[in-house]
C-alpha positions as CSV (number, residue, x, y, z in Angstrom):
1,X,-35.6,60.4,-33.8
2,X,-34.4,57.4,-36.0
3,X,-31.3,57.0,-33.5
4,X,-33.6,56.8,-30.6
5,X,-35.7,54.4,-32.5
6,X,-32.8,52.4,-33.1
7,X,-31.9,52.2,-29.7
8,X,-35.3,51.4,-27.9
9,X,-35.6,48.4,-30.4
10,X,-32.2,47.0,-30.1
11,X,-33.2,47.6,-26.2
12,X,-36.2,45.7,-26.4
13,X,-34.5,43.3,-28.1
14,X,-31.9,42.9,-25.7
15,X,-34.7,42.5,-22.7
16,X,-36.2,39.5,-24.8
17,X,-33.5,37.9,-25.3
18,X,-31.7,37.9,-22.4
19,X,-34.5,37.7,-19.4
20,X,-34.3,34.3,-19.5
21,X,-37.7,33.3,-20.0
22,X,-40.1,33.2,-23.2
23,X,-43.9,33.5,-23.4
24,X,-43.8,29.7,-25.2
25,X,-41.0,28.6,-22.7
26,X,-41.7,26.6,-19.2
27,X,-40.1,28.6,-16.3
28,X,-37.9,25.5,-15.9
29,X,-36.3,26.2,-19.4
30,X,-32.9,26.8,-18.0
31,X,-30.3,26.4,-19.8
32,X,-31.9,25.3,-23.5
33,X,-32.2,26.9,-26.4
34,X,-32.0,30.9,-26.6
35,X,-32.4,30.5,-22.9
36,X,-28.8,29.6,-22.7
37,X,-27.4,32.7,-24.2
38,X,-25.9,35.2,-22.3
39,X,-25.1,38.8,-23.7
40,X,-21.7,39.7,-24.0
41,X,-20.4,36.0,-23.6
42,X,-18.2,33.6,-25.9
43,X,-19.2,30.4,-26.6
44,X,-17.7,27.5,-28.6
45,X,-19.0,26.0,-31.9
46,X,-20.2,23.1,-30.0
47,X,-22.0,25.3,-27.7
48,X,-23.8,27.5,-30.7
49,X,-24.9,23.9,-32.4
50,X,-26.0,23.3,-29.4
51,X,-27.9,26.5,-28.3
52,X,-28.9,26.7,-32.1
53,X,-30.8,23.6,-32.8
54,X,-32.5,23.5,-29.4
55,X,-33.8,26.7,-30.3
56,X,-35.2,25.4,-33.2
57,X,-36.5,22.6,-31.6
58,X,-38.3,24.7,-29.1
59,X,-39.7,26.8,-32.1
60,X,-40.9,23.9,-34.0
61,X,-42.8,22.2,-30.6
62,X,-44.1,25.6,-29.9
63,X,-45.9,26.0,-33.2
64,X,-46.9,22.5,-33.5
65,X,-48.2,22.7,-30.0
66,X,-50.5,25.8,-30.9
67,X,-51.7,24.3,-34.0
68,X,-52.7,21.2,-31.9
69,X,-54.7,23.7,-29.7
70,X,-55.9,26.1,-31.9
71,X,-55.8,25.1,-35.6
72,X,-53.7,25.1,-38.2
73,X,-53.9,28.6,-39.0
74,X,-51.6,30.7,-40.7
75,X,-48.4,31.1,-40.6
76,X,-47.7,28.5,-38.0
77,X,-49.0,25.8,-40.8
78,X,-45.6,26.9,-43.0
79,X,-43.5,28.3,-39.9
80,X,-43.4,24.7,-38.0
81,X,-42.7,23.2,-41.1
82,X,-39.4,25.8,-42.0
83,X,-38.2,25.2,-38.4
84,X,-37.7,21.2,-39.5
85,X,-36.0,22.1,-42.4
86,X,-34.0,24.7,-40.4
87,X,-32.9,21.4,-37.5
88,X,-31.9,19.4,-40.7
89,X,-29.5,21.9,-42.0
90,X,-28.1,22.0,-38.4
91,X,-28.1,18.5,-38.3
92,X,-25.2,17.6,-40.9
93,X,-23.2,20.6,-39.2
94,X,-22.8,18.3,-35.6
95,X,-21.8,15.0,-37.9
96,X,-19.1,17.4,-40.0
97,X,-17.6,18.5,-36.7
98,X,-17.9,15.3,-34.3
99,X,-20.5,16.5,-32.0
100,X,-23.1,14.7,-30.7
101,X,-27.1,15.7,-31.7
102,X,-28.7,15.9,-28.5
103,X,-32.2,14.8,-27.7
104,X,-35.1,16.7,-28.6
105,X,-36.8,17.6,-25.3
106,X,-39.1,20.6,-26.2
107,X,-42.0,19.1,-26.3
108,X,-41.3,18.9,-22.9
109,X,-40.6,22.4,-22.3
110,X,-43.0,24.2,-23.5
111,X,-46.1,26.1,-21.8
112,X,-49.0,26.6,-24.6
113,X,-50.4,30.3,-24.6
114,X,-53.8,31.3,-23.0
115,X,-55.1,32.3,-27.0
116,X,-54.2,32.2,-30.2
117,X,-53.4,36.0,-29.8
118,X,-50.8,35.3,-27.6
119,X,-49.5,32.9,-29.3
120,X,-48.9,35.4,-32.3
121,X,-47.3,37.6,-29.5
122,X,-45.3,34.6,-28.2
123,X,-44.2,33.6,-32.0
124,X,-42.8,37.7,-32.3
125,X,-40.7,37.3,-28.8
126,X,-39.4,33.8,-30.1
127,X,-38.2,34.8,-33.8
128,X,-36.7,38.7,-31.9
129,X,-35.0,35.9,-29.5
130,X,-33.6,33.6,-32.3
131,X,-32.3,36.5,-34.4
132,X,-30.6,37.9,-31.9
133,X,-29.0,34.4,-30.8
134,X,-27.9,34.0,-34.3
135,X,-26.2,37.8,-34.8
136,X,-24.4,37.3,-31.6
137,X,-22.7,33.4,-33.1
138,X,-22.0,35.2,-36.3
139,X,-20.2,38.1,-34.7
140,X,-17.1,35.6,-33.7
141,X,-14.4,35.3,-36.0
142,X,-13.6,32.2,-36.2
143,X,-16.8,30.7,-37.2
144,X,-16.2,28.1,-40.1
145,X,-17.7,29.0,-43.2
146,X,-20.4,25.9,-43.4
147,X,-21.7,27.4,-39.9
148,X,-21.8,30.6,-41.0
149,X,-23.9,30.4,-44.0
150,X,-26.2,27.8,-42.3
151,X,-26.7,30.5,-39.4
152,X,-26.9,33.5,-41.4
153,X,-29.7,31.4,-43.6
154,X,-31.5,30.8,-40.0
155,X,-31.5,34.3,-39.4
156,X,-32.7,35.7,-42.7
157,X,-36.0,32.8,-42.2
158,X,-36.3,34.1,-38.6
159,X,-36.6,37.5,-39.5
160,X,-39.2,36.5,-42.6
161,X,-40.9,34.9,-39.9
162,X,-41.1,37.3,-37.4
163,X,-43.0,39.9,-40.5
164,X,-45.0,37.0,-40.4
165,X,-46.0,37.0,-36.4
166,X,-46.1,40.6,-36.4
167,X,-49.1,40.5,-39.4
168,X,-50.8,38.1,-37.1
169,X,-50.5,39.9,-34.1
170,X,-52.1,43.3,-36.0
171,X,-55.1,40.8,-36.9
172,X,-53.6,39.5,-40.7
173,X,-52.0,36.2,-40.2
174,X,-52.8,35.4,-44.1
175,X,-50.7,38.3,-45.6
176,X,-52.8,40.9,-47.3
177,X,-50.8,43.5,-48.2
178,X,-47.5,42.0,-47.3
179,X,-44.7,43.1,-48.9
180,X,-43.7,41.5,-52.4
C-alpha cells in the first residue's frame, strides 16, 4: 500500500509540475519560473538561477497579490515575506557567477484565484511545483557547493510552506495542532 502511495504522489507531483500551467500562473506564463522546467532535461547553472529566482518571484507576487485581495491572513502574511528573503539568497549567487539578475515580471504574470480557498489550493500546487524544481537542480553533479546549499535551503522552506497551505486548505491556516 505504502509503495503505491509513493507512487500516486510522486505521480501527482509530476502532473503539477510539468503541465505547464499553475492555478496562480497566467496561461501566457511560458517559459518563466517552474513553467520552464521540463522533466528529464539538463539545464545549466545559469538556467537553474534563472528558473529558480523567477519562481520565487512568481511565489512572492502571488501571495502578495492574494493578500491585496483577500487580507493578510495567515500564512501568506509570513510566506510572502520568506519568498524575499529566499530571492536575496539567490541574488548574491548570479553576482558570484557573472550572470545577470533578470527583471522581475510576475506581477505581470499572475491570475489572482476566484477565493481565498483557492488560493490555499493554488499556494499547495506552487510549493509541490517549487520542490520538485529544486530536487531535480540538485540531482546534477556538478552543482557548486554555494548553489547547492542555497537550493536545498529553498527546498526545505518550500516544503515547511507547503504543511502550511495544506492546514489552510483543510480550514486551519493559523496552525492548531501543527506539528512542533
Amino acid at each position: 500500500m505504502k509503495k503505491w502511495m509513493n507512487g500516486a504522489v510522486s505521480g501527482a507531483l509530476a502532473v503539477l509540475l510539468f503541465s505547464g500551467t499553475g492555478v496562480m500562473a497566467s496561461e501566457d506564463e511560458g517559459d518563466y519560473g517552474a513553467a520552464a522546467v521540463s522533466e528529464g532535461e539538463t539545464y545549466t547553472l545559469e538556467e537553474m538561477l534563472l528558473y529558480a529566482i523567477e519562481d520565487e518571484y512568481m511565489a512572492e507576487a502571488s501571495y502578495i497579490a492574494i493578500m491585496d485581495a483577500y487580507g493578510t491572513v495567515k500564512p501568506f502574511t509570513s510566506i510572502a515575506k520568506a519568498e524575499g528573503t529566499h530571492i536575496s539568497l539567490l541574488l548574491p549567487l548570479f553576482e558570484t557567477y557573472g550572470f545577470e539578475v533578470p527583471e522581475n515580471e510576475a506581477a505581470d504574470r499572475i491570475e489572482l484565484p476566484a477565493s481565498l480557498a483557492e488560493s490555499f489550493e493554488a499556494g499547495v500546487e506552487g510549493e509541490i511545483k517549487n520542490i520538485a524544481i529544486y530536487g531535480q537542480f540538485l540531482e546534477a553533479e556538478d552543482l557548486p557547493d554555494d548553489v547547492r546549499s542555497v537550493f536545498e535551503r529553498l527546498m526545505a522552506a518550500s516544503e515547511n510552506h507547503l504543511a502550511a497551505f495544506e492546514r489552510g486548505v483543510a480550514g486551519n491556516p493559523d496552525g492548531a495542532g501543527r506539528k512542533k
